[in-house]
Residue, then its C-alpha position, 0 to 999 in steps of 0.5 A: x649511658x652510651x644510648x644517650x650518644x648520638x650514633x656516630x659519637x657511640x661508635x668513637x666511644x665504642x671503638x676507643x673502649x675495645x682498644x682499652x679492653x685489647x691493649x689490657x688484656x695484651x698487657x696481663x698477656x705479656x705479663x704472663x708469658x714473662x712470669x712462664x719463661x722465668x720460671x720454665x725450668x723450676x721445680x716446686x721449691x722455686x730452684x731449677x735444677x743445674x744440669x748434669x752433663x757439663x762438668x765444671x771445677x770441683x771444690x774439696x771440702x776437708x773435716x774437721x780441724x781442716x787439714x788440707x794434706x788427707x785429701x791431697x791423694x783424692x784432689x791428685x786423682x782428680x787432676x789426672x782425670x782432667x779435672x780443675x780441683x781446688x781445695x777450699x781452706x776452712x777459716x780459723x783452725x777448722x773448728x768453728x761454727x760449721x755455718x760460718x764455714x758453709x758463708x766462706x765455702x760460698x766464697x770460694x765456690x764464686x772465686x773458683x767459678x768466677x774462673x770458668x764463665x760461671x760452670x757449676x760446681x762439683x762439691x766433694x765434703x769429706x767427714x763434716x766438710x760433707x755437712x758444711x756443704x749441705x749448708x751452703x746448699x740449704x741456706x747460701x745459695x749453693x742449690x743454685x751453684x753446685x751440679x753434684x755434691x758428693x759427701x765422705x764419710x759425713x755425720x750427716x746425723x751426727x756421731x756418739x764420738x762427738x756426743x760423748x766428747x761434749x758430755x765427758x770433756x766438754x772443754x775439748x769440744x769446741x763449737x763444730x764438735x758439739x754441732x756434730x753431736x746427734x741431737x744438735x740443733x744445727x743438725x736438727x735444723x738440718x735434717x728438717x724436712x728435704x734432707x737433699x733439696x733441689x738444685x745438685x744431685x746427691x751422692x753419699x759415700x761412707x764406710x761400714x768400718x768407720x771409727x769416727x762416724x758412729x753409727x757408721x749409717x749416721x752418713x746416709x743421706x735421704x734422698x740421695x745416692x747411697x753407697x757404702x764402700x763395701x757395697x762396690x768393694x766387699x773385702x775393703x775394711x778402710x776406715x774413716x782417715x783413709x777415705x780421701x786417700x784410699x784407691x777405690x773410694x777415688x775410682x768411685x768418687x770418680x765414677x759417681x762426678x762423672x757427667x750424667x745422672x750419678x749411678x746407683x753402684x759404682x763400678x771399680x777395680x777392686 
């Protein structure tokens, strides 16, 4: 078609195709280096890992039933440390849906970050306020909001107390207690694929001597830091109530928020 033109009017045309062709390419060009920047920090799963050397609040989760008063020694030991500790109210008596108690930990994480210019947060779960905050980080934008989430003494695989309660007195085994059981779905859904998905770093401390958690090894928790009490401190027979407010459980849990990478095995005065 261009051959057809006279010479002059060919290179007009010529010229205003190369400019089209320029201002294209520019354009996908731009569009690219966007699409880079945004997902610079990203791993596979499309969620950027939250830095680990700023250390923000720390957001208490309590088990089940939701009594806030056993984790008064652990949120004392905190605040002595210099850390800003809130203590996240479960709704109703503690015994509902533990989704639902993961929706209103996404609540409280926002009032409480709100507060410090959007800083990540530490989350410490004891017993299944551990679960509750797997499921914030899996299913309600926790892995973009927390730095660490340190889990106590969680049925992360659930625990034969509860299947036993479910199959022996089920009217006294209200929604959370059958989510706990081993083979629940919750759990099952859970447990699926990346136990410890991208965003916070994991830790998951328990004791050998647990009498709630049973098995007591239902708390590890792949992917994470695994640390038994006993593994720091040999002679500590604590048990499951005990955790939140046993000395050397709190030397760890500090140990293991401290800024950096969590360590593989706390050191502690035992």
């Amino acid at each position: 078609m261009l051959s057809s033109l006279a010479p002059a009017r060919r290179r007009v045309v010529l010229a205003a195709l190369t400019a089209a062709v320029v201002a294209a390419v520019g354009a996908v060009a731009a569009i690219v280096v966007v699409v880079a920047a945004d997902g610079d920090h990203d791993d596979e799963s499309g969620t950027a890992a939250v830095g680990q050397d700023r250390l923000g609040p720390v957001v208490l989760v309590p088990g089940y039933g939701g009594s806030t008063t056993g984790l008064d020694v652990l949120a004392r030991t905190l605040r002595e440390r210099g850390r800003d500790v809130s203590v996240f109210p479960l709704p109703g008596d503690g015994r509902g849906d533990l989704d639902a108690q993961a929706v209103a930990l996404g609540r409280t994480v926002s009032t409480v970050r709100a507060r410090h210019d959007g800083a990540a947060v530490d989350v410490v779960g004891y017993s299944a306020g551990g679960v509750v905050a797997r499921l914030w980080v899996a299913d309600h934008g926790g892995d973009r909001a927390a730095r660490r989430v340190l889990t106590l003494g969680s049925p992360h695989h659930g625990t034969d107390i509860a299947a036993l309660a479910g199959s022996t007195l089920p009217g006294a085994c209200p929604v959370a207690c059958r989510q706990l059981a081993p083979d629940s779905t919750l759990l099952a859904d859970l447990n699926a694929g990346d136990e410890t998905p991208a965003g916070p770093t994991f830790v998951s401390v328990w004791t050998t001597h647990d009498d709630v958690v049973v098995p007591a090894s239902s708390a590890r928790l792949a992917g994470a830091v695994n640390l038994t009490v006993q593994s720091v401190c040999p002679g500590d027979a604590v048990r499951h109530a005990g955790l939140p407010s046993d000395p050397r459980v709190g030397s760890i849990v500090l140990s293991e928020l401290a800024a950096g990478p969590p360590a593989r095995a706390a050191t502690v005065a035992c």
